[in-house]
N, C-alpha and C positions, 0 to 999 in steps of 0.2 A: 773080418773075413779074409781078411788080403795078406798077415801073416805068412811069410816063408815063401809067399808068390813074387813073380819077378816083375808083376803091374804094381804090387807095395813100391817101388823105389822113385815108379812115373807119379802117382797119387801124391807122393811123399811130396815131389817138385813143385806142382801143382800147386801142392796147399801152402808151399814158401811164396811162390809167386804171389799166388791172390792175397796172401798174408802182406806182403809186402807192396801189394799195388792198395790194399785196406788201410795200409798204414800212411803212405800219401795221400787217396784222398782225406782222409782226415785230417791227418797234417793242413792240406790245402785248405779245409771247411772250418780249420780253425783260423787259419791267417786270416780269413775273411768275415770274422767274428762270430763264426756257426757255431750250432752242437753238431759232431756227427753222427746219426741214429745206428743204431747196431743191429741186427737183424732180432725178429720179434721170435718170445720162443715158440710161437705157435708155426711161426714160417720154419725155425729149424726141425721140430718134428713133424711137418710135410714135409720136408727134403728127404730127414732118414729114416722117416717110416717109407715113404716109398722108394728109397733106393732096398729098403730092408725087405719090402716086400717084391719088388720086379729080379730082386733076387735068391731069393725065400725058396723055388724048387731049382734052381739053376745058378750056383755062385762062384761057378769058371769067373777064369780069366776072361775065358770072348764075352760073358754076359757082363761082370763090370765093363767092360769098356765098352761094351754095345750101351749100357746104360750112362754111362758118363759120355759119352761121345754124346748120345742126344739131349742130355741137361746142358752142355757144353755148348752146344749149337744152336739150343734155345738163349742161352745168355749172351752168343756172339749175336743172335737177331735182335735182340731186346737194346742190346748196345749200339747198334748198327739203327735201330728205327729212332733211337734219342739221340742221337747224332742230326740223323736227316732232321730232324723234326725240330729241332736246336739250330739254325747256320747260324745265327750270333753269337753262339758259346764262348766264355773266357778260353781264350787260348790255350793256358793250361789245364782247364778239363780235358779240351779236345785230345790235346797229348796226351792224357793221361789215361783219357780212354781210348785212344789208337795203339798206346803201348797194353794195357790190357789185351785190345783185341788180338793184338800179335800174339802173346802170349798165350791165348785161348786157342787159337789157331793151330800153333804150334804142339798144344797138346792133343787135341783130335787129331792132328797126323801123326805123333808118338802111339796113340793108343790104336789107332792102327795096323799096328803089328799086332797086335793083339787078338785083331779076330780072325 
């Protein structure tokens, strides 16, 4: 849907990032003799049936980022309530989820221009 739009290029950053903050933690969850679980398919088709649908009559640029801004929002509070809810955390979770959050941050005020 985002083809030849100038929100393709923020989307694009976006999914390097989280690609890239997915790939330490796993990294981390192996050093620590983990499996790392991948997201289930039935979570990824909630995700893009409803981005598919909250944009289904409306697939501007301000409707992605109205909708990614509040997916985005919900994932900085979810991270932000395991954080609190965790003060003993390994250290480098913590990091790893405070550079995350930055990161998320930073894209809800990119997307901002957008609407």
């Amino acid at each position: 849907k985002t083809e030849g739009m100038d929100i393709e290029s923020e989307l694009k950053t976006e999914y390097d990032n989280y690609d890239a903050i997915c790939a330490k933690s796993s990294e981390m969850i192996k050093e620590l003799n983990g499996e790392p679980e991948g997201i289930g398919a039935m979570d990824k088709a909630m995700l893009w049936s409803g981005i598919f649908f909250n944009t289904l009559m409306d697939d501007s640029e301000r409707k992605i980022a109205e909708v990614m801004i509040n997916g985005t929002n919900m994932g900085i509070t979810s991270t932000k309530e395991i954080l609190i809810d965790n003060p003993n955390a390994d250290e480098r979770a913590v990091a790893l989820a405070n550079e995350f959050l930055e990161h998320e941050q930073n894209f809800v005020r990119s997307l901002h221009n957008f609407l």
